[in-house]
Each structure stands twice: as structure tokens, then as C-alpha cells.
PAVOTI-880303 format. One record per atom (N, C-alpha, C): residue number from 1; atom name; x, y, z. Coordinates in nm, 2 decimals, always signed. Atoms other than C-alpha are relative to their C-alpha. Layout:
// residues N
NUM:CA:X:Y:Z
...
This chain:
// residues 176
1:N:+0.08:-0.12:+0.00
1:CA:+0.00:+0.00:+0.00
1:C:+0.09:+0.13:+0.00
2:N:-0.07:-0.05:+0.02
2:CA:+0.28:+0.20:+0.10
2:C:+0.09:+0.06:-0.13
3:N:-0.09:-0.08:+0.07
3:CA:+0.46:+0.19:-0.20
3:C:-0.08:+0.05:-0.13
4:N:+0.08:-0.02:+0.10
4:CA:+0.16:+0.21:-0.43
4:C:-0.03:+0.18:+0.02
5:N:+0.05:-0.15:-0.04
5:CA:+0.11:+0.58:-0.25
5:C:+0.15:+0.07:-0.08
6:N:-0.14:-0.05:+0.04
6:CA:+0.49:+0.64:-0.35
6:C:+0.00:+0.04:-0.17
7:N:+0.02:-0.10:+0.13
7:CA:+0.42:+0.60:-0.69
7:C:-0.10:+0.08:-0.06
8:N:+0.13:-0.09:+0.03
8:CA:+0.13:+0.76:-0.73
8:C:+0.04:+0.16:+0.00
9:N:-0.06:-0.12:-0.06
9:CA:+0.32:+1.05:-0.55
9:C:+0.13:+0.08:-0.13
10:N:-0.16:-0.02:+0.12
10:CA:+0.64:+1.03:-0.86
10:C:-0.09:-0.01:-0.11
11:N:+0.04:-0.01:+0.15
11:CA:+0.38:+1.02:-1.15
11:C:-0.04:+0.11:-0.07
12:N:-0.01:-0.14:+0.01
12:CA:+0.35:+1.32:-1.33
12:C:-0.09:+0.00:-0.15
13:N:+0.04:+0.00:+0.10
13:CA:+0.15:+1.44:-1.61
13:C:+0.03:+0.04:-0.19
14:N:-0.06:-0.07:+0.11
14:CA:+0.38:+1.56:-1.84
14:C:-0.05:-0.16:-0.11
15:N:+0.04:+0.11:+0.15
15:CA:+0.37:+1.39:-2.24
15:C:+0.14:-0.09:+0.02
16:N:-0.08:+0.15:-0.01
16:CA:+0.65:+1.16:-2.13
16:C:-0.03:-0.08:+0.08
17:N:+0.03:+0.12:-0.14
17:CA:+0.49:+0.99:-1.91
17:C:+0.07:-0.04:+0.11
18:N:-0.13:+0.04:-0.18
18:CA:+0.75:+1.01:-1.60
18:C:+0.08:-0.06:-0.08
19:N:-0.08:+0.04:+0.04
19:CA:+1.02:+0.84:-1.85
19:C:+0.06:+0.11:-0.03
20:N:-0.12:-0.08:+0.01
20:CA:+1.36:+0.96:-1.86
20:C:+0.01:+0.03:-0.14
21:N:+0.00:-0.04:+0.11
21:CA:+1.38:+1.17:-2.18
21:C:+0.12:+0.09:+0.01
22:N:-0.10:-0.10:-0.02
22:CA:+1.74:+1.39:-2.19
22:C:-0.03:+0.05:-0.13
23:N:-0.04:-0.06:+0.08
23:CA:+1.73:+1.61:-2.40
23:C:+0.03:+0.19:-0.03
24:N:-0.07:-0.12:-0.03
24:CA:+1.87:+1.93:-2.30
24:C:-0.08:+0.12:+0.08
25:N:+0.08:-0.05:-0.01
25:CA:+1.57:+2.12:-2.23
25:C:-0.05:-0.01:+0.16
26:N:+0.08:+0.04:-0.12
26:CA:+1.39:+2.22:-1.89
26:C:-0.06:+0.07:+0.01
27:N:+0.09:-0.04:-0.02
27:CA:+1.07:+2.27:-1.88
27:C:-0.06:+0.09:-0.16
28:N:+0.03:-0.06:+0.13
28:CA:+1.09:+2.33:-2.24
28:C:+0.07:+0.14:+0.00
29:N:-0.14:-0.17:+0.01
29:CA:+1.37:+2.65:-2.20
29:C:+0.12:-0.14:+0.02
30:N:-0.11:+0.10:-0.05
30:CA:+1.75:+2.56:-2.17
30:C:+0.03:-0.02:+0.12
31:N:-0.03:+0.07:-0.08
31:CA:+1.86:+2.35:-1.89
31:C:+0.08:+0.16:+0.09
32:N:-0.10:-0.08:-0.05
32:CA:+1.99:+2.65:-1.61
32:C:+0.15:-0.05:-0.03
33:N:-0.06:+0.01:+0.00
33:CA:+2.33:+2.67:-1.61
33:C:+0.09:+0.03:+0.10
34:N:-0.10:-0.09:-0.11
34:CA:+2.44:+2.83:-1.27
34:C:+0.05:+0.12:-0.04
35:N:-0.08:-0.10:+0.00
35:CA:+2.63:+3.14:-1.17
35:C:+0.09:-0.01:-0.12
36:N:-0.14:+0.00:+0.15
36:CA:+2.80:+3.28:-1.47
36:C:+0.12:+0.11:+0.05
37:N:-0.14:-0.03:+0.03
37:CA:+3.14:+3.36:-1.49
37:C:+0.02:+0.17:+0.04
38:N:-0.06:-0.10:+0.00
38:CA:+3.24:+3.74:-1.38
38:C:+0.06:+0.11:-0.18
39:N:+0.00:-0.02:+0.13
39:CA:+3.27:+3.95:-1.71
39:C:+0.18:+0.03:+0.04
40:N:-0.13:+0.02:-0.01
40:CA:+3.66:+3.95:-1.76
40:C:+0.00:+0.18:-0.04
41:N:-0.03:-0.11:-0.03
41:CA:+3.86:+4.30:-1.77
41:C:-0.07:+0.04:-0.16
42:N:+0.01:-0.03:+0.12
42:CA:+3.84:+4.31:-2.18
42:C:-0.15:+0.01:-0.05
43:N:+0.21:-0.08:+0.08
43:CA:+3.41:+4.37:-2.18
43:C:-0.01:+0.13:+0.12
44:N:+0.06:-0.07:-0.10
44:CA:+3.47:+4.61:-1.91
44:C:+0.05:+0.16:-0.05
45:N:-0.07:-0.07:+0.05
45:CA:+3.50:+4.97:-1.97
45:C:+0.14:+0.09:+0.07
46:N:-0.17:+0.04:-0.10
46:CA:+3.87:+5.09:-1.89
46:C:+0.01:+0.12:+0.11
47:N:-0.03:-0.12:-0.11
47:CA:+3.74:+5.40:-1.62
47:C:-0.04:-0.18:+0.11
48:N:+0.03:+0.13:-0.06
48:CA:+3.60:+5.03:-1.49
48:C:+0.10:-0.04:+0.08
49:N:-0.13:+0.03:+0.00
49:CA:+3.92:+4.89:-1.51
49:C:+0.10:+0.08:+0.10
50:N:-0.09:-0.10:-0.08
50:CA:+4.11:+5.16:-1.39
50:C:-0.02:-0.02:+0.19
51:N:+0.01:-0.04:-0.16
51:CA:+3.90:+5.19:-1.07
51:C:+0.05:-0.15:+0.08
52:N:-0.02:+0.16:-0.06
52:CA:+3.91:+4.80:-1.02
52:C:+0.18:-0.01:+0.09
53:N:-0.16:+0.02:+0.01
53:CA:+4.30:+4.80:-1.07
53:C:+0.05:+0.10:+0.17
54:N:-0.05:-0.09:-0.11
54:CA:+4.40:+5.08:-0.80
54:C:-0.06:-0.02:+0.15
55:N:+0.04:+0.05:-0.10
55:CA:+4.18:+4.95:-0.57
55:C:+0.04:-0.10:+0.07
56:N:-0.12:+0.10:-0.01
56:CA:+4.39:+4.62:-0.57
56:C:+0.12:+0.07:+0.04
57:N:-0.12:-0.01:-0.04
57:CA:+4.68:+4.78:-0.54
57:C:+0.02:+0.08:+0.17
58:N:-0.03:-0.03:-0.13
58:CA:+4.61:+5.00:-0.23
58:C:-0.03:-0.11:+0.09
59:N:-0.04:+0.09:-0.09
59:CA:+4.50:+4.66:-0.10
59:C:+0.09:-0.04:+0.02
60:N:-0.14:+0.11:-0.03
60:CA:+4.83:+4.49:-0.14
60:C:+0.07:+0.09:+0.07
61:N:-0.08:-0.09:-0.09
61:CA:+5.00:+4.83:+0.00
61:C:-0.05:-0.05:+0.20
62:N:+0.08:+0.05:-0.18
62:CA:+4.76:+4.74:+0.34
62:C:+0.00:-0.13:+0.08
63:N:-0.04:+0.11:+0.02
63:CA:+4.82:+4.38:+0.33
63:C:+0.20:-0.01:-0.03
64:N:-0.13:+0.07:-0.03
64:CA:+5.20:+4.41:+0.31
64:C:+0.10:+0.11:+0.11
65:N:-0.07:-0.07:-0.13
65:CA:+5.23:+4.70:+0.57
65:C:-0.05:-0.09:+0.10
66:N:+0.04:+0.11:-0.07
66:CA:+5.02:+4.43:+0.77
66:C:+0.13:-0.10:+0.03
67:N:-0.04:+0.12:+0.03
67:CA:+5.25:+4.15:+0.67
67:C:+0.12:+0.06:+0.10
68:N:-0.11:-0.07:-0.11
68:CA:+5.57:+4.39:+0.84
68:C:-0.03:-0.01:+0.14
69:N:+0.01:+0.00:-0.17
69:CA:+5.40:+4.47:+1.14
69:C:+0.00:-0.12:+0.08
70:N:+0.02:+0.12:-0.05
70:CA:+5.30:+4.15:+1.20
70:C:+0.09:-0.15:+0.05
71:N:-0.08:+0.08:-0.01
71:CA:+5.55:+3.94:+1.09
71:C:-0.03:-0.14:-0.10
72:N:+0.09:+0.11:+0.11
72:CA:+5.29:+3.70:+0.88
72:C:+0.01:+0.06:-0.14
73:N:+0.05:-0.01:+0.15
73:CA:+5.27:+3.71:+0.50
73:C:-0.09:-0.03:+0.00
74:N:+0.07:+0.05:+0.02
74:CA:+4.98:+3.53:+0.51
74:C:-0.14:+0.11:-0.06
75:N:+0.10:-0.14:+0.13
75:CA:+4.75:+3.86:+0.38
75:C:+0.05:+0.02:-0.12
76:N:-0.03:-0.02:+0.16
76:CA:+4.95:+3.85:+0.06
76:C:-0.09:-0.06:-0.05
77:N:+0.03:+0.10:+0.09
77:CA:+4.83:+3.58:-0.05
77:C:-0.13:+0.06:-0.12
78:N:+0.09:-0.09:+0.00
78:CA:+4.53:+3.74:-0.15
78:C:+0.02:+0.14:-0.09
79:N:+0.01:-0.11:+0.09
79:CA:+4.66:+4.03:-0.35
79:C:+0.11:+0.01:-0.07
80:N:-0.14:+0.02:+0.06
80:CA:+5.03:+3.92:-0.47
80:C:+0.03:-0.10:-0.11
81:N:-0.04:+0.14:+0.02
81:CA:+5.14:+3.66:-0.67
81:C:+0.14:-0.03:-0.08
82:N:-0.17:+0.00:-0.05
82:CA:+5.50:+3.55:-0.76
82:C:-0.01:+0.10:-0.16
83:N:-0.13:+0.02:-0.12
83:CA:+5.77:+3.65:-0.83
83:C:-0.01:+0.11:+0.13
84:N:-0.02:-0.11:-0.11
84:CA:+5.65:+3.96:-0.60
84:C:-0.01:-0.08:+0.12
85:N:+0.02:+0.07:-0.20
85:CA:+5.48:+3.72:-0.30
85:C:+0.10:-0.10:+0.03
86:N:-0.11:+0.04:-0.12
86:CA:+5.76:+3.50:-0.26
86:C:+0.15:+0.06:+0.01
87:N:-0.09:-0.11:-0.03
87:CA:+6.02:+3.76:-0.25
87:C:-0.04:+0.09:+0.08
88:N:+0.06:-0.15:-0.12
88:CA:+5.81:+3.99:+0.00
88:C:+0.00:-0.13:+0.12
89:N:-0.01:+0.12:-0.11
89:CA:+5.74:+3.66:+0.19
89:C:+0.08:-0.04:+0.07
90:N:-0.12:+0.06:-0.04
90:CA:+6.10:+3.55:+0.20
90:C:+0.05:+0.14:+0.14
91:N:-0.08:-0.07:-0.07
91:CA:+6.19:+3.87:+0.37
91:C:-0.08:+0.08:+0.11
92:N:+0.06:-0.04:-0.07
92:CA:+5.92:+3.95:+0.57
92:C:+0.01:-0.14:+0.13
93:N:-0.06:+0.11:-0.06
93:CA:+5.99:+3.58:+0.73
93:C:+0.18:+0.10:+0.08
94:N:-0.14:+0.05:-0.08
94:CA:+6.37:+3.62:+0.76
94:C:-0.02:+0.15:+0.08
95:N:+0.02:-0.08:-0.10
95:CA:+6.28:+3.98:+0.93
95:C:-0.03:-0.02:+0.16
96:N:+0.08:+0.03:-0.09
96:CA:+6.05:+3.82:+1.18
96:C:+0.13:-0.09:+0.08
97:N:-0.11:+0.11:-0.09
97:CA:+6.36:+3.56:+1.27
97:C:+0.08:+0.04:+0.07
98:N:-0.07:-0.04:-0.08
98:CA:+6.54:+3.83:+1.35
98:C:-0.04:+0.07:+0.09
99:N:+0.06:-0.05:-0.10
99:CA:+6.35:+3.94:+1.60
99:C:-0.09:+0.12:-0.03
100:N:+0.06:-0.08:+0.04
100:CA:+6.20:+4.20:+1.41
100:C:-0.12:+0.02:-0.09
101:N:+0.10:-0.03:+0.08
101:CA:+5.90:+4.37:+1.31
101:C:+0.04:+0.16:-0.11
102:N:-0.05:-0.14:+0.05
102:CA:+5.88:+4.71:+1.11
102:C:-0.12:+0.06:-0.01
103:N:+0.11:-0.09:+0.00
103:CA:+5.61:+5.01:+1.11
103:C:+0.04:+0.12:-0.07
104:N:-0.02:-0.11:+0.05
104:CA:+5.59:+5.25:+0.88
104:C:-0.12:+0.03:-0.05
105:N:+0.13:+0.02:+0.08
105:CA:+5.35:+5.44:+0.71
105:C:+0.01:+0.05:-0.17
106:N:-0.02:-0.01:+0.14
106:CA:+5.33:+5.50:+0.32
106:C:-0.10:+0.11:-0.03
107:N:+0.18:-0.03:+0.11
107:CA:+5.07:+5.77:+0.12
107:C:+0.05:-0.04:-0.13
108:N:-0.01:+0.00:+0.14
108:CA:+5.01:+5.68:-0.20
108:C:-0.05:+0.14:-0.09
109:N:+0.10:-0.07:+0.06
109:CA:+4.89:+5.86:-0.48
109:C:+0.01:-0.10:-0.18
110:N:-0.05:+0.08:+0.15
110:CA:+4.87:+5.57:-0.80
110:C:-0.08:+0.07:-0.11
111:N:+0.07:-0.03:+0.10
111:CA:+4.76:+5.62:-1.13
111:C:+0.05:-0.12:-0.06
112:N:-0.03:+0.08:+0.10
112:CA:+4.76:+5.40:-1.41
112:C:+0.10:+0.05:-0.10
113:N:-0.12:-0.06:+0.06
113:CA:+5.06:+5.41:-1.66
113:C:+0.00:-0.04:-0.12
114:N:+0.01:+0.05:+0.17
114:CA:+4.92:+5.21:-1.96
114:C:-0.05:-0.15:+0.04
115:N:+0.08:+0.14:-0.02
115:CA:+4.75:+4.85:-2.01
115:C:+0.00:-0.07:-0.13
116:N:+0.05:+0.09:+0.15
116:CA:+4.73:+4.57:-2.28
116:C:-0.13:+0.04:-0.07
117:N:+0.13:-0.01:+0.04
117:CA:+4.50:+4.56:-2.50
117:C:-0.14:-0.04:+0.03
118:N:+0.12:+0.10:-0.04
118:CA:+4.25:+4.31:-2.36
118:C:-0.02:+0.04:+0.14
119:N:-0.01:-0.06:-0.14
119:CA:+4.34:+4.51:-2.03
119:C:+0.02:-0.12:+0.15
120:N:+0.03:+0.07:-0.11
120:CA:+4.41:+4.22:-1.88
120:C:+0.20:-0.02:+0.10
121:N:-0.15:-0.03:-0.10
121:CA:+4.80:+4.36:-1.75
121:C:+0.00:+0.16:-0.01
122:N:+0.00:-0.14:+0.02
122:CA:+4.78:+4.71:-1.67
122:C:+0.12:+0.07:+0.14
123:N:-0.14:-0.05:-0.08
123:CA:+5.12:+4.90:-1.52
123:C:-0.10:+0.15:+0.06
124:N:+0.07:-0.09:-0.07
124:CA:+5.00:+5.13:-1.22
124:C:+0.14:+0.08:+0.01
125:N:-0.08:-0.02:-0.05
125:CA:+5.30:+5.39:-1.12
125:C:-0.08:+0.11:+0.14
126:N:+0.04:-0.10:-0.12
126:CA:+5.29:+5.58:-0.80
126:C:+0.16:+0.08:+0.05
127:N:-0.13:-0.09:-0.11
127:CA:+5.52:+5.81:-0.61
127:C:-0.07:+0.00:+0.16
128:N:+0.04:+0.05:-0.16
128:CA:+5.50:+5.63:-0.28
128:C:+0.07:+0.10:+0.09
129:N:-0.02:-0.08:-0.09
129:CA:+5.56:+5.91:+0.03
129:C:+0.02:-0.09:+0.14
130:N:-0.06:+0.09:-0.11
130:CA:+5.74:+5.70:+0.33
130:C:+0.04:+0.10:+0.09
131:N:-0.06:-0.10:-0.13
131:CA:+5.69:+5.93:+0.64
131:C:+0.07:-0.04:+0.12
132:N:-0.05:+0.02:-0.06
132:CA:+5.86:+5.72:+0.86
132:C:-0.01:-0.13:+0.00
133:N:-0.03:+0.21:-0.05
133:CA:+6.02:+5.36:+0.93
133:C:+0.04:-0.03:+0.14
134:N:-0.11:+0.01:-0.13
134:CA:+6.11:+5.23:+1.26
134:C:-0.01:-0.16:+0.01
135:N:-0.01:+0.10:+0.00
135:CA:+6.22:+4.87:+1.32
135:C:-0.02:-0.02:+0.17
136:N:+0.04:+0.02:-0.06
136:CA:+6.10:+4.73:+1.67
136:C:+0.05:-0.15:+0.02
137:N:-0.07:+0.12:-0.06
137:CA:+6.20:+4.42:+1.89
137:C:-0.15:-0.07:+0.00
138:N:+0.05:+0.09:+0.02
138:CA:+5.99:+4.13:+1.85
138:C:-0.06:-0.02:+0.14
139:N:-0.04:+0.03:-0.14
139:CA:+6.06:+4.04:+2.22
139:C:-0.07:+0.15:+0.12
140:N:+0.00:-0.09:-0.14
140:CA:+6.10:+4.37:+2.42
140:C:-0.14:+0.09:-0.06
141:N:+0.08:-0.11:+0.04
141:CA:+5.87:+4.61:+2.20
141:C:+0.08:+0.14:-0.02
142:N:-0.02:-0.13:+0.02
142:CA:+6.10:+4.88:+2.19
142:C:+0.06:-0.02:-0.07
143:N:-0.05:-0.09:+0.09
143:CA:+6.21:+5.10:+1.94
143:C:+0.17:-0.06:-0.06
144:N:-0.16:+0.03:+0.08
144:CA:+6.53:+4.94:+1.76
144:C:+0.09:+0.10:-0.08
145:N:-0.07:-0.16:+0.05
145:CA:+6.62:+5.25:+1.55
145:C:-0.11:+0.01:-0.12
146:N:+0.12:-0.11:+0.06
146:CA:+6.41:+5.47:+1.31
146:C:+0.11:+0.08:-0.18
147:N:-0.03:-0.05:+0.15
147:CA:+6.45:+5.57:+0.89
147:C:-0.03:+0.16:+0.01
148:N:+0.13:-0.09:+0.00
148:CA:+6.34:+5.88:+0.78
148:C:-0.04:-0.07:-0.11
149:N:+0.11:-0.02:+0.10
149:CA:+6.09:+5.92:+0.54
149:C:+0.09:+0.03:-0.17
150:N:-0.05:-0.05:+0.10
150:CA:+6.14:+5.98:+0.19
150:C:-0.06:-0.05:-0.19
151:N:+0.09:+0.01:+0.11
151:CA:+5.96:+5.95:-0.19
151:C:+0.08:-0.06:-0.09
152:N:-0.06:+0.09:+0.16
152:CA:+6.03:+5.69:-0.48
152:C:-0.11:-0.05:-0.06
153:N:+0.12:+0.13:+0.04
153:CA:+5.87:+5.57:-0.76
153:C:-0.01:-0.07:+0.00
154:N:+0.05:+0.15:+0.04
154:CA:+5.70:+5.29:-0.80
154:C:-0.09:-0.04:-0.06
155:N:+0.05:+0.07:+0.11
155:CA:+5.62:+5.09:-1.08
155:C:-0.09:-0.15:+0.03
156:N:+0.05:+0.11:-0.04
156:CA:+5.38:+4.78:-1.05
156:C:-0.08:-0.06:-0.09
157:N:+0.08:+0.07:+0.11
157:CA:+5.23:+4.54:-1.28
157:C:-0.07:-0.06:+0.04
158:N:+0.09:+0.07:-0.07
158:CA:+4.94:+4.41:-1.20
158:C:-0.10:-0.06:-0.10
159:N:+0.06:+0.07:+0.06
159:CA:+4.76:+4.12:-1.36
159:C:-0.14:-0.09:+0.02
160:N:+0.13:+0.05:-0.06
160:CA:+4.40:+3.98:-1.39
160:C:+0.00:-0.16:-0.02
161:N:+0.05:+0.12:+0.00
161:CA:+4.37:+3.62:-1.32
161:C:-0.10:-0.07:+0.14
162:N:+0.07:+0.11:-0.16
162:CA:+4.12:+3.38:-1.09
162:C:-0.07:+0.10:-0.05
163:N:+0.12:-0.12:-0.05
163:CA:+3.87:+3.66:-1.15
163:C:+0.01:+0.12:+0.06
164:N:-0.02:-0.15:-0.08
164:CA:+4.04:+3.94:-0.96
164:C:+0.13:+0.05:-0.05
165:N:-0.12:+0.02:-0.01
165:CA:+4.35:+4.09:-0.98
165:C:+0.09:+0.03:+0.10
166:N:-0.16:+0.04:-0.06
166:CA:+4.70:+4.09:-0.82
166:C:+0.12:+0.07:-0.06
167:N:-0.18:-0.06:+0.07
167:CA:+5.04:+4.23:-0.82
167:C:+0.06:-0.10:-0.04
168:N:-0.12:+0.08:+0.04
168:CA:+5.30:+4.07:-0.98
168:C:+0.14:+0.00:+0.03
169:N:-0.09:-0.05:+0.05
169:CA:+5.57:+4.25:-1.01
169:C:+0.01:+0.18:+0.07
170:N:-0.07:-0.15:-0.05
170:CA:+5.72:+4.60:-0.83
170:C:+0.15:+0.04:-0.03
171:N:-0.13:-0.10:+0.01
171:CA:+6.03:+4.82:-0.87
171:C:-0.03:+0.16:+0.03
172:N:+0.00:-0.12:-0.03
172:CA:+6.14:+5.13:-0.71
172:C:+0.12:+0.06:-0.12
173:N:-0.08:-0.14:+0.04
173:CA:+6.26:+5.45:-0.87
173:C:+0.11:+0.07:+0.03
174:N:-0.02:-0.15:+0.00
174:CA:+6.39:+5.75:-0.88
174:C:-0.03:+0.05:+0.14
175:N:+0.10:-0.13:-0.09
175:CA:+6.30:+6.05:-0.60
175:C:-0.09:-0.01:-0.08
176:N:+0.12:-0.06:+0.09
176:CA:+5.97:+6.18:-0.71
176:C:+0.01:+0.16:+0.08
């Protein structure tokens, strides 16, 4: 009785009579297909672009003054990718071994400097403003000794993969 209720319950009135029929269709439209895909940099337009891009990069500035104070890279991950994060990594590590952190603070002011065609590598430059470095004891907390300040540029390539983008690539300048 029970299972006669079961199928009574799975029969359906469609024209296939409850038989498995594939054929691409659901419900007579196409078959969903889920979440689509992020439109990539090259349908986007390039003040789009632009804002996207700089917006990444003051992340990675905030994420790798983090990474100093801290002593962790592990916020790169997230907005670097090599050869920049395992060269910032390597030496944010061998800092931390030596007992040290570092605090400073940076202004930016980036712009974009030019971009592929498909926009999917676009060179930011900035003239980074470094008002002050001081290196600190891991251990005691105090003050180990102190930089001044002082302005270079910097150049940075930044590339869209995974759906977002990421730095790649930095070099310093010049004064500005």
C-alpha cells in the first residue's frame, strides 16, 4: 500500500509519461546553467578597469604594511602573486627571525601608466611618500632604530587572473 502511495506520489503528467527523456531542455527552456562567470577586464570599460585595478593595489599596500608589522605574509596571499609574494614573503619571514617587526607608514597617490589591449595587464606607477620607518623588537617592544621618510617611484604590474587581480611584479625608482 505504501509503495503504491509512493508511486502515485512520482507520476507526473507531463507527455513523457514520467520516462527519462534527456534532451537538454527544462521545462521546455535551456537547462539552467548556474552562476556565470564574472565578465573579464576586456568587456569592461577601462574607467572600470582603472578603478578595479587601484583599488587592488592600495589593497596589497595594506596587506603588506600588515605582513611587516606583523611578521605574517599570510595577507598576501590574496593580492600578490609571484615572483613579488615569494620575494616579499622571503623577507618578511627572515625579518620576523630576527627578532623583528617594522612600522611604517606609506601615502600613495597611484595612477595607471598604460594597459594591454584586452586590459588584462595594466602598469600602475605611483610616487610612494614613506613618512617614517622604525624597526622594533619582536621580544621587548622597543624601538630598535628609526629611517626617515622619503619618496620613490614605483612601478607595478598588476595582472587579472582567478577573476580578480593581483600584483606581480614591483620596482622602485627614482626620488619623485
Amino acid at each position: 500500500m505504501a509503495m503504491a502511495a509512493l508511486l502515485t506520489a512520482c507520476a507526473s503528467d507531463s507527455p513523457s509519461g514520467g520516462t527519462f527523456q534527456p534532451t537538454g531542455r527544462y521545462g521546455g527552456e535551456a537547462a539552467p546553467t548556474g552562476p556565470s562567470a564574472p565578465p573579464g577586464p576586456g568587456t569592461l570599460p577601462v574607467s572600470q578597469v582603472e578603478a578595479q585595478v587601484l583599488a587592488r593595489y592600495r589593497e596589497y599596500h595594506k596587506a603588506y604594511k600588515n605582513a611587516y608589522e606583523t611578521g605574517d605574509p599570510s595577507s598576501l596571499t590574496t593580492v600578490a602573486m609571484d615572483p613579488l609574494l615569494t620575494s616579499v614573503t622571503k623577507d618578511v619571514e627572515r625579518t620576523h627571525a630576527k627578532g623583528e617587526i617594522w612600522r611604517f607608514t606609506n601615502v600613495l597617490n597611484p595612477r595607471v601608466k598604460g594597459r594591454s589591449k584586452d586590459n588584462s595587464l595594466v602598469i600602475v606607477i605611483d610616487c610612494v611618500r614613506t613618512l617614517g620607518t622604525h624597526r622594533f623588537s619582536t621580544r621587548t617592544g622597543k624601538r630598535l632604530g628609526s629611517y626617515p621618510g622619503g619618496t620613490n617611484i614605483q612601478e607595478s604590474l598588476m595582472k587579472y587572473a582567478g577573476g580578480t587581480w593581483t600584483i606581480s611584479d614591483t620596482k622602485l625608482g627614482k626620488r619623485c
